[in-house]
DOZA-494809 format. One record per residue: residue in three letters; x, y, z of N, C-alpha, C in turn. Coordinates in pm, whole numbers, plus 50000, padded with zeros to 5 digits. Each point is the difference from the previous one (the first is absolute). Layout:
REM residues N
alaXYZXYZXYZ/...
***
This chain:
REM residues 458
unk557287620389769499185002549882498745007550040/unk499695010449948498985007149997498434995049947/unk498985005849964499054997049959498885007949960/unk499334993649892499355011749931498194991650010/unk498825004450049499254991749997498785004649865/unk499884989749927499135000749872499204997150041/unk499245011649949498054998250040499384987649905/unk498874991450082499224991949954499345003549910/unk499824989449830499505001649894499284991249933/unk498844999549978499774985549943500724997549868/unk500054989149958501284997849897498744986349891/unk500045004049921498904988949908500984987149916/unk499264992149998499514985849978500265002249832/unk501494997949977500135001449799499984989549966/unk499664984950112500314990249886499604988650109/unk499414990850006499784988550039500534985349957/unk500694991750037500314989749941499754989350114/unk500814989749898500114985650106501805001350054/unk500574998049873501745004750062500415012849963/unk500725007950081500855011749957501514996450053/unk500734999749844501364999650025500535012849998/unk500705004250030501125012250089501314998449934/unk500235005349877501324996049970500064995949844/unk500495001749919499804996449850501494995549948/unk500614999850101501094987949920499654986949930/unk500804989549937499594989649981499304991550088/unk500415002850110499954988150114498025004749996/unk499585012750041498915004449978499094998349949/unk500565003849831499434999849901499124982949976/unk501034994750030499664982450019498964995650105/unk500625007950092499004994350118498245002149968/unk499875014749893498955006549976499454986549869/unk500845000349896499144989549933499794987750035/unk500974993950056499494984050088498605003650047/unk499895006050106498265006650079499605001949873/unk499865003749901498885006849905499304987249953/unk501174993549885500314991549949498924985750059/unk499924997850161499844996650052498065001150064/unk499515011349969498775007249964499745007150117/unk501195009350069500045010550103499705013449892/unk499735003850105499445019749926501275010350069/unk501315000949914501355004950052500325015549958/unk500445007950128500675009049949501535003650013/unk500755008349954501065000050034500605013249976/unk500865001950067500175018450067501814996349971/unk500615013849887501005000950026500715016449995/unk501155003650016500165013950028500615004749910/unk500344993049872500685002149928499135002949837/unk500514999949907499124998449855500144983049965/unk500424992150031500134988949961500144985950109/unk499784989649905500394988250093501154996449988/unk500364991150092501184994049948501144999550085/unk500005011250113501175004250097501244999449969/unk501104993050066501284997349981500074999249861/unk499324985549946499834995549825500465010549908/unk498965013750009499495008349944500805013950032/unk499245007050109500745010050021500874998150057/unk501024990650040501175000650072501144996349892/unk499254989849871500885000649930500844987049981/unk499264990350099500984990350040499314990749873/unk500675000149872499294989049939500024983049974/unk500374995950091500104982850036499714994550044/unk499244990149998499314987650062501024990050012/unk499524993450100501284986049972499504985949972/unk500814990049984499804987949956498194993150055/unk499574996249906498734993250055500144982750026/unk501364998449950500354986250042500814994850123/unk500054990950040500244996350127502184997249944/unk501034995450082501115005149996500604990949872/unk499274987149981500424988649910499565003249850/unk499175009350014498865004249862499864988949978/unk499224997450069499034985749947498365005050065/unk499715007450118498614996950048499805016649986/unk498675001149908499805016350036498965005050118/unk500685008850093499405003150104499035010249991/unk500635012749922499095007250002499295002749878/unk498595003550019499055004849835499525007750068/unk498535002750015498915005750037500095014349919/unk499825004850052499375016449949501665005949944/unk501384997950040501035006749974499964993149834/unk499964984950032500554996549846498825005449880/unk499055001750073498495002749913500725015449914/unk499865004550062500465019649982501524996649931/unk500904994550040500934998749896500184996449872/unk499114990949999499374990849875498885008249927/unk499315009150042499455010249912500605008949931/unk501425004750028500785008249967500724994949847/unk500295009049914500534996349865501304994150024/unk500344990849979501414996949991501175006549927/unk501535001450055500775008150004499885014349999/unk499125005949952499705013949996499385002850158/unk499714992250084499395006850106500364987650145/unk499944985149935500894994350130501064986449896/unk501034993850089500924997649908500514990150171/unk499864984449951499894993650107501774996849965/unk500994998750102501254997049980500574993250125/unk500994989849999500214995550110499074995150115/unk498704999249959499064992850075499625014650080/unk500615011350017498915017549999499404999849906/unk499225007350053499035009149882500385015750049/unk499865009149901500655014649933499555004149925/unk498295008450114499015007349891500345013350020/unk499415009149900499805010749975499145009050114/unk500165008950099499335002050111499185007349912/unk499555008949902499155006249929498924987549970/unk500494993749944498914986149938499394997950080/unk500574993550125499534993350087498825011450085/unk500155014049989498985006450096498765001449932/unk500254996349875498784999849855499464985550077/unk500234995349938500284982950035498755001250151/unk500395001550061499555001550224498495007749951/unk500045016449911498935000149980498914992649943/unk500114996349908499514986249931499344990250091/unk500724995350046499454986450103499025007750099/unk500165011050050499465005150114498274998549948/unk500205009949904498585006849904499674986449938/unk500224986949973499434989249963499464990550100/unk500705004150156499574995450098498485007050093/unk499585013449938499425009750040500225005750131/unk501485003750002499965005350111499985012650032/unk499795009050140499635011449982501695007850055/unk500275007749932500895005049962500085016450111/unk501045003450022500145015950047501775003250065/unk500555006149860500855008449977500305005750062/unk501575006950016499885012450094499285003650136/unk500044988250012498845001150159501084990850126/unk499985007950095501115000850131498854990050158/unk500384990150012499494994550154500605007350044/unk499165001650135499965012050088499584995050103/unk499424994050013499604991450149498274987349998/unk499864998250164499204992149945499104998350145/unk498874990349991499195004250102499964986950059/unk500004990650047499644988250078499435000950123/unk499094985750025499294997550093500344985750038/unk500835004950126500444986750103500884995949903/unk499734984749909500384992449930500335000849836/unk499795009549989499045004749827500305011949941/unk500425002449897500075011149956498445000349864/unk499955012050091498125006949956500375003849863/unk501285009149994499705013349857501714999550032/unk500825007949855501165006550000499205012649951/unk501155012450025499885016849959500934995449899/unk499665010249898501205001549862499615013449989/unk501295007349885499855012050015500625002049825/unk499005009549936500534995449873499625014149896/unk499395004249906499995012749923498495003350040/unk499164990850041498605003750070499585001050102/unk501734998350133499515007450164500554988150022/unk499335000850148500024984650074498814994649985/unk500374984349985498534991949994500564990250073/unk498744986650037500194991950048499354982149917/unk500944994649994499834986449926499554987450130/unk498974994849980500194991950070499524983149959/unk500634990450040499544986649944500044987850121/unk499834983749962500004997450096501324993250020/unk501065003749921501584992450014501175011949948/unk500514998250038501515009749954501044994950025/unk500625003749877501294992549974501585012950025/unk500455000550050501105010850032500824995449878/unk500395008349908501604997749882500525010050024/unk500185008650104500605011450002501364997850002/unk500654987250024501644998050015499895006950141/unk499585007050054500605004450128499164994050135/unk498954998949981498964993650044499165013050082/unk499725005449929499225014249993498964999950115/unk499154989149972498604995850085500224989850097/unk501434993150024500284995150110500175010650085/unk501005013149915500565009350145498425007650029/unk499365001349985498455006250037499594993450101/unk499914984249970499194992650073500985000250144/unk501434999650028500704997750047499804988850028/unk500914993349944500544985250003501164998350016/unk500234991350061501724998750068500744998449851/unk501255010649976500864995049930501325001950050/unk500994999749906501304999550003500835005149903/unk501135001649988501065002949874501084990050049/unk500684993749911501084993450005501485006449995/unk500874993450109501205007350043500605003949906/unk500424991149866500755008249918498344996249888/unk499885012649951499005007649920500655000049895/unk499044998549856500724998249850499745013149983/unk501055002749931499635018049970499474999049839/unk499065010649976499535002049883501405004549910/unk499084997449842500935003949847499115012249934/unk500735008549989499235011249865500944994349897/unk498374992849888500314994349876500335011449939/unk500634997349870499695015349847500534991949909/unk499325003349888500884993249878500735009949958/unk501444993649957500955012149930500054993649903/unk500195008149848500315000449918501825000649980/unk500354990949904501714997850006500544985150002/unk500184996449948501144985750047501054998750101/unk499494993650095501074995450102500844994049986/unk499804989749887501384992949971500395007049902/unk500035014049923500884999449924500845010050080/unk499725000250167501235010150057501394998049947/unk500985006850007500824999750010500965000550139/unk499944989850090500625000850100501604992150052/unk500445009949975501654988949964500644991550094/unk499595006150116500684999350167498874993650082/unk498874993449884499474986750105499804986849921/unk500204993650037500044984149981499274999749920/unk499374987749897498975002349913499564985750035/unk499284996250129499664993250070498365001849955/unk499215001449939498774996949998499155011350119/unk500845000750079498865010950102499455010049949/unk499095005850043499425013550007500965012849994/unk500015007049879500705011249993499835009150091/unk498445000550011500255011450064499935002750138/unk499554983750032500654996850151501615004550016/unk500994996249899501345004349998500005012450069/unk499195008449898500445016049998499655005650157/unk498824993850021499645006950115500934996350124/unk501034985950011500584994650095501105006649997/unk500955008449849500985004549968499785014450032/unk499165007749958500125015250058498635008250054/unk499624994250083499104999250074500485009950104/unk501255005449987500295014150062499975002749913/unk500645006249903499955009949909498615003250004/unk498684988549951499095007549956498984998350141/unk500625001450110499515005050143498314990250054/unk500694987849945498814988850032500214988150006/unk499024996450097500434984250038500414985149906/unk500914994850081500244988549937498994992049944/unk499574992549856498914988250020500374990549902/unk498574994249961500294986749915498605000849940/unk499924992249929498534998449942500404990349845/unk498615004849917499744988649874499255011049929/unk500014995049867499795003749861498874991049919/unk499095003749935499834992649921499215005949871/unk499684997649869499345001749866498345002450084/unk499835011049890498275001250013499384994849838/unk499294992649980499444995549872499395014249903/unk500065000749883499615010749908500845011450088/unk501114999850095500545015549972501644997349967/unk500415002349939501284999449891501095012250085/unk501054995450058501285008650007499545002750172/unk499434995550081499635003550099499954990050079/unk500325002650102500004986950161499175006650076/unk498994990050098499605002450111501505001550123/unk500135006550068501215000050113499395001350132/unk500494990850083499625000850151501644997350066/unk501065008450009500804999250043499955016050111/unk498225003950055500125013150065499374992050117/unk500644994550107499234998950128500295010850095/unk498895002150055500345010150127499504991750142/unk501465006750043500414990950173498905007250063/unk499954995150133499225001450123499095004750000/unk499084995349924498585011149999498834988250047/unk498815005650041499274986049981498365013549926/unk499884993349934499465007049865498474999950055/unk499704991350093498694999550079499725014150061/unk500995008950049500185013250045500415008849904/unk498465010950018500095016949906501315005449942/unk500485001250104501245005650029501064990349907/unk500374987650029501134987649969499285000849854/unk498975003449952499164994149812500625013549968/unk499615011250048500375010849916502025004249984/unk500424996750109501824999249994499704991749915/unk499764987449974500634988849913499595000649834/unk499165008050004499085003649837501385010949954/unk500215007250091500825017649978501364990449992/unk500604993150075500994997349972500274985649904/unk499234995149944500144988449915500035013049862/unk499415007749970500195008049887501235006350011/unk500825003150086500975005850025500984989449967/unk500174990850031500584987749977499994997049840/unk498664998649976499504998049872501285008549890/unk499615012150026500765014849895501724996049999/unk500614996450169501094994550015500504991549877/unk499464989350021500464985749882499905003849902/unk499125009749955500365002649836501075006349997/unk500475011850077500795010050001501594992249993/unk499674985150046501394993650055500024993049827/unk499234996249949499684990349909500425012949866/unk499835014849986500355009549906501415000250004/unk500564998750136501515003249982501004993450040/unk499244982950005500824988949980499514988749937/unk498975003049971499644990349864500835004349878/unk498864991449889500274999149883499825015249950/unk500425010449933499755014949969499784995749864/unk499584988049935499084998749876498455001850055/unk499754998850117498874997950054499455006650089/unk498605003249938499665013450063498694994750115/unk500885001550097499544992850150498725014150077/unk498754988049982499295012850044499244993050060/unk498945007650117499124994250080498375000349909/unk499354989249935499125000649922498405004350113/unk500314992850113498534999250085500134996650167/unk499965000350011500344996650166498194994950076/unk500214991450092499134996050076499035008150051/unk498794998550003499215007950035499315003250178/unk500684988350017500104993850153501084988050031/unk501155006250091500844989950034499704985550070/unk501104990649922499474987650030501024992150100/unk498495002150110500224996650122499774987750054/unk501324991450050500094988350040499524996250153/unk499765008050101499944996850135499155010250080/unk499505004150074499525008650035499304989050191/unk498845001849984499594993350148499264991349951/unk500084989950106499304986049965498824993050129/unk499024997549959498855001650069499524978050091/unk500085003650127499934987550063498344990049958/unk500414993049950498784991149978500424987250102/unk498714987449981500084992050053501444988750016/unk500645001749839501014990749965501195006449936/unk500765000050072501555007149918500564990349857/unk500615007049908500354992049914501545000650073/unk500814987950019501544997250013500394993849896/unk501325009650027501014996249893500394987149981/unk500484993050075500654986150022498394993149967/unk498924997849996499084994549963499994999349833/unk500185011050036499415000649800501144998149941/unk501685002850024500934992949905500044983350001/unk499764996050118500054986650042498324990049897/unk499125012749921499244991849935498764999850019/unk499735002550155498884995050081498665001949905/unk499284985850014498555003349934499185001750091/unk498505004949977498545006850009499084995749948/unk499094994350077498934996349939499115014049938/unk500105009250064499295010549981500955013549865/unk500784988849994501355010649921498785008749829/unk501055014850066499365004949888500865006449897/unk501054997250009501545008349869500824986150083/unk500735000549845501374991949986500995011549961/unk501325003150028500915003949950501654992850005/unk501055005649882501204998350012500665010150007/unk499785008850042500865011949981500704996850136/unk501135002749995501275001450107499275006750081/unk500925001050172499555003850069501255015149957/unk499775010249966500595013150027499735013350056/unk500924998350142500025010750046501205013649982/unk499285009950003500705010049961500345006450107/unk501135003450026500695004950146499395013850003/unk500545010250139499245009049997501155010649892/unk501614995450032500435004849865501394996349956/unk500364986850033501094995549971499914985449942/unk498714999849911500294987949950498804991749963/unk499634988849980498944984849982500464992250055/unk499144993550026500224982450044499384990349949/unk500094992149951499544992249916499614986650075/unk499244989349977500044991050080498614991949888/unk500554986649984499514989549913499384984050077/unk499714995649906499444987050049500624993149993/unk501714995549992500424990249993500984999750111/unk499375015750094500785001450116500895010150000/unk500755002849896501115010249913499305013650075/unk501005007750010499765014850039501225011149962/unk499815011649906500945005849963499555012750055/unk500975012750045500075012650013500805007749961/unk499715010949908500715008349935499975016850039/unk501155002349995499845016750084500325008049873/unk499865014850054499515008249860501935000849961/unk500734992050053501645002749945500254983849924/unk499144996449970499984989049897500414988650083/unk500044999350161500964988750074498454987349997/unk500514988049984498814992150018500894989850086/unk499004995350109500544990450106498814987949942/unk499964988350070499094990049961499674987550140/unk499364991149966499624994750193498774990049893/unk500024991750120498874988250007498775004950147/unk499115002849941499355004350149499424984650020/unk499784991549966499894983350040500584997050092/unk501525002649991500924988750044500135012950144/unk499705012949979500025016250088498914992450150/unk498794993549934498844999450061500054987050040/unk500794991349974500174984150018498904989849957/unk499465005049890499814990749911500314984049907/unk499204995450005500714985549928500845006949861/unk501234999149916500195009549860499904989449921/unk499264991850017499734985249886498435001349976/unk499355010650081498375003249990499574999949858/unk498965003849954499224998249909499805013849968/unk500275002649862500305015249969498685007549954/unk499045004150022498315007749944500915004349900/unk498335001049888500195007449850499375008650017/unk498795004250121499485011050012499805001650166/unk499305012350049499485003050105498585008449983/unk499484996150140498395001849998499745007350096/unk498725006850027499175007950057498435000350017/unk500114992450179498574997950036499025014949974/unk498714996049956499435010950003499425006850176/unk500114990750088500455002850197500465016849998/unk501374998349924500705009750031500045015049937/unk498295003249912499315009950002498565003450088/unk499844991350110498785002250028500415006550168/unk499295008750021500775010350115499104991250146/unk500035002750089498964996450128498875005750046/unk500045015050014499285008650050498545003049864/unk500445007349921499155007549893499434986749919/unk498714999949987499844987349924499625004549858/unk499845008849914500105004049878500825008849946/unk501514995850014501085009349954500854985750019/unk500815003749827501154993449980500535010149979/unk501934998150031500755009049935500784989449921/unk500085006449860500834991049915501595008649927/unk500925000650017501275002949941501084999050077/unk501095010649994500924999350055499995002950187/unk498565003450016499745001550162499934983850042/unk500184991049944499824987050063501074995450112/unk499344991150143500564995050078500914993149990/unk501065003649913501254989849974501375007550090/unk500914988050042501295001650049500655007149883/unk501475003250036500535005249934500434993049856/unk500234982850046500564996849870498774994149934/unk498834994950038499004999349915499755007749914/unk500135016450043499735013249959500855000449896/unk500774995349991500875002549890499744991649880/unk499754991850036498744993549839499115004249966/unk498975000050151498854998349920499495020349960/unk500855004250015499975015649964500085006049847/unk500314987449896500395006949857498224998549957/unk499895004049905498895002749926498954985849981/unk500794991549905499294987749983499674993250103/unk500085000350077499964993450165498365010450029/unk500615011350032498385008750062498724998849922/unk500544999949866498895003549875499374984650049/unk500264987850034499484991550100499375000450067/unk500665004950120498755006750132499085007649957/unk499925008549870499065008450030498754985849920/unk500224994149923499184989349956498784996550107/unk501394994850122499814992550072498865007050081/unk500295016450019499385006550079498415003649976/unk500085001349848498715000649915498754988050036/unk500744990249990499394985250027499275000550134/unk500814997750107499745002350127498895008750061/unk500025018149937498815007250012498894995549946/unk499844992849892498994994849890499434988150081/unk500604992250083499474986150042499165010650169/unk501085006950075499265008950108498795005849961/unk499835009049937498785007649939498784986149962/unk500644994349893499024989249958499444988950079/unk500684998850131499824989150103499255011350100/unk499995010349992500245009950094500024993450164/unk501534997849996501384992650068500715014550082/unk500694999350062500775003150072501144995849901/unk501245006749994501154991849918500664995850055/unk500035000150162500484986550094499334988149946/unk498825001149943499244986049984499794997949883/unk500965004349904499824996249868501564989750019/unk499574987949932501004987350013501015003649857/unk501085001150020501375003249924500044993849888/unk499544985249985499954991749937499014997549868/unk499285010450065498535003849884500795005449884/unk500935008950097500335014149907500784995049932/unk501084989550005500984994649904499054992249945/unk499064994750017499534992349875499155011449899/unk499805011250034499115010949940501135006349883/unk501285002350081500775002149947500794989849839/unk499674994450065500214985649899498935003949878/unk499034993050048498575005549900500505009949912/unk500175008750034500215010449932501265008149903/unk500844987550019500844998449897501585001950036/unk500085003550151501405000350078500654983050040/unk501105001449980500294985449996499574987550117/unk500244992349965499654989850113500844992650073/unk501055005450144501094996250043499814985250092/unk498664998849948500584981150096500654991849985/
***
């Protein structure tokens, strides 16, 4: 690699705070009002026109169950159920099966709202770019945005970049996991899937257009897959579709984001094209919108003090310091032949993109008692966001220190939009203690968290 050397510039001071979050997904967006909320002076930097990430521009519109597996104990509230519960009913979210299934338009209305009631300071279209630390500390981040480069600086930062943007700066030990979840380019198509007409497949309840793609996936010169469907609230004749994953990329890399953006649209154009001339021909199958940024499940994951494990958290394990409850299955997505599924009652199913499903007890796999005591939920110390080295930087999302099958829970939406709570809290008690966040006690933060209207898992 060559090199080009940029002359020294002074670069000005656009904004002073107490926290700057990095990142405007939910997980973010949350982390920013917990700190506000809380009486921190917050800003928050994203690269896009909106909040919301995956939610929003990716398209993914579902939250999952806030109840624990018995629906009897509700685990999660805080800021997700708040923002859902502001939203008009059926026209914009439409709770079913214990999901919720909002409107990603609503909801980025919705994110603005809370932000601007929280007073936070806001900046659009504006790109992290790097950052300056001393020893232990990060001094200032660079952003780069329609008025040059400037420099933000505060006395906490919160990383939501999903990739862990300001870990790879600081260099901090990370990792990627052996088999890596490959990202989905969402799009809503316009058309009925069930009113295909498909004569020569089973009428088994699956995914059509998982069918199509498993059935001529030569013809239309693209890979085998699988995926899910579901209703967007107030839009009529139209599905969200995530049946476009793209294999082997890791989306953390220039190169692996831009193949996987170019070829999830390519994919994208595919399924309709398969869906015009083996669907229903009452139905005029069209691509209404497509993702504005692909939604990316895995990328690199950043070493903190405490790993989250898999076998911990299906098995139940509590935390005094716990800061999210979830039930979402543990699902991993192969790199391209399939899921794995794996539950709390020990049960484990895997399905490949040719519809074959095998099944297993990982209990009885691992030699377990199988007369054990079955969890209705699983938990997450707040330990296992606090890094060693940097003492005012959390990273909160999908960069978290989890194994592979932890990763596979605690990776869906309702789970992070958690951490970032959690993460909000944590900077707010550092700054306000002015603490080290090695030395802010875990336990504060779940009761802060509590306070403040996220459930109470004792």
């Amino acid at each position: 690699m060559s090199f080009i050397t940029e002359a020294p510039k002074q670069v000005p001071v656009i904004y002073e705070a107490d926290v700057c979050v990095v990142g405007g997904s939910c997980t973010g967006v949350f982390a920013a009002v917990r700190a506000a909320r809380l009486g921190a002076k917050v800003v928050i930097v994203e690269q896009q026109n909106s909040f919301g990430g995956v939610a929003t521009n990716g398209l993914v519109s579902v939250w999952h169950s806030f109840k624990d597996t018995e629906r009897k104990k509700q685990i999660i509230s805080g800021l997700s159920e708040e923002v859902l519960d502001r939203l008009p009913q059926f026209d914009s979210m439409v709770a079913f099966s214990d999901s919720h299934f909002f409107n990603p338009v609503e909801l980025k209305c919705e994110l603005d709202a809370i932000v601007k009631e929280a007073n936070i300071k806001v900046y659009f279209h504006t790109f992290y770019s790097g950052l300056v630390s001393d020893g232990d500390k990060i001094e200032a981040i660079f952003v780069d945005n329609k008025d040059g480069r400037g420099a933000i600086k505060a006395k906490f930062f919160i990383d939501a970049t999903g990739d862990g943007d300001l870990c790879r700066d600081l260099q901090i030990e990370r990792f990627e996991n052996e088999f890596r979840q490959p990202p989905s380019y969402v799009f809503l198509m316009q058309g009925s899937d069930e009113a295909a007409s498909l004569q020569w497949f089973n009428k088994d309840g699956s995914d059509i257009v998982s069918h199509m793609l498993n059935s001529f996936s030569d013809e239309f010169e693209v890979e085998k897959d699988w995926g899910w469907s579901t209703f967007v609230p107030g839009v009529k004749g139209a599905k969200m579709r995530a049946n476009t994953h793209v294999f082997n990329v890791n989306c953390g890399k220039a190169d692996d984001l831009t193949f996987a953006e170019m070829n999830g649209r390519e994919k994208m154009r595919k399924v309709v094209r398969m869906m015009r001339k083996y669907g229903d021909h009452d139905q005029n199958y069209t691509a209404l919108s497509d993702c504005s940024y692909i939604g990316i499940r895995d990328s690199f994951h950043y070493k903190t003090g405490w790993q989250a494990d898999g076998m911990s958290l299906l098995l139940g394990e509590h935390y005094d310091d716990c800061i999210m409850g979830g039930t979402y299955n543990v699902g991993m997505h192969h790199t391209a032949d399939g899921i794995t599924f794996m539950y709390f009652d020990g049960t484990y199913r895997t399905e490949d993109t040719d519809g074959n499903c095998t099944t297993g007890n990982w209990w009885k796999e691992r030699g377990l008692p199988l007369d054990r005591k079955v969890p209705t939920f699983y938990e997450l110390p707040f330990r296992c966001l606090v890094g060693e080295k940097y003492t005012n930087i959390i990273a909160a999302g999908r960069m978290i220190n989890a194994d592979e099958v932890a990763f596979g829970a605690l990776r869906v939406m309702i789970n992070l939009n958690q951490i970032g709570e959690a993460a909000g809290v944590g900077a707010y008690l550092a700054v306000n203690g002015n603490k080290k966040i090695q030395d802010v006690d875990g336990a504060e933060v779940a009761r802060l968290l509590s306070k403040g209207g996220s459930a109470n898992l004792d």
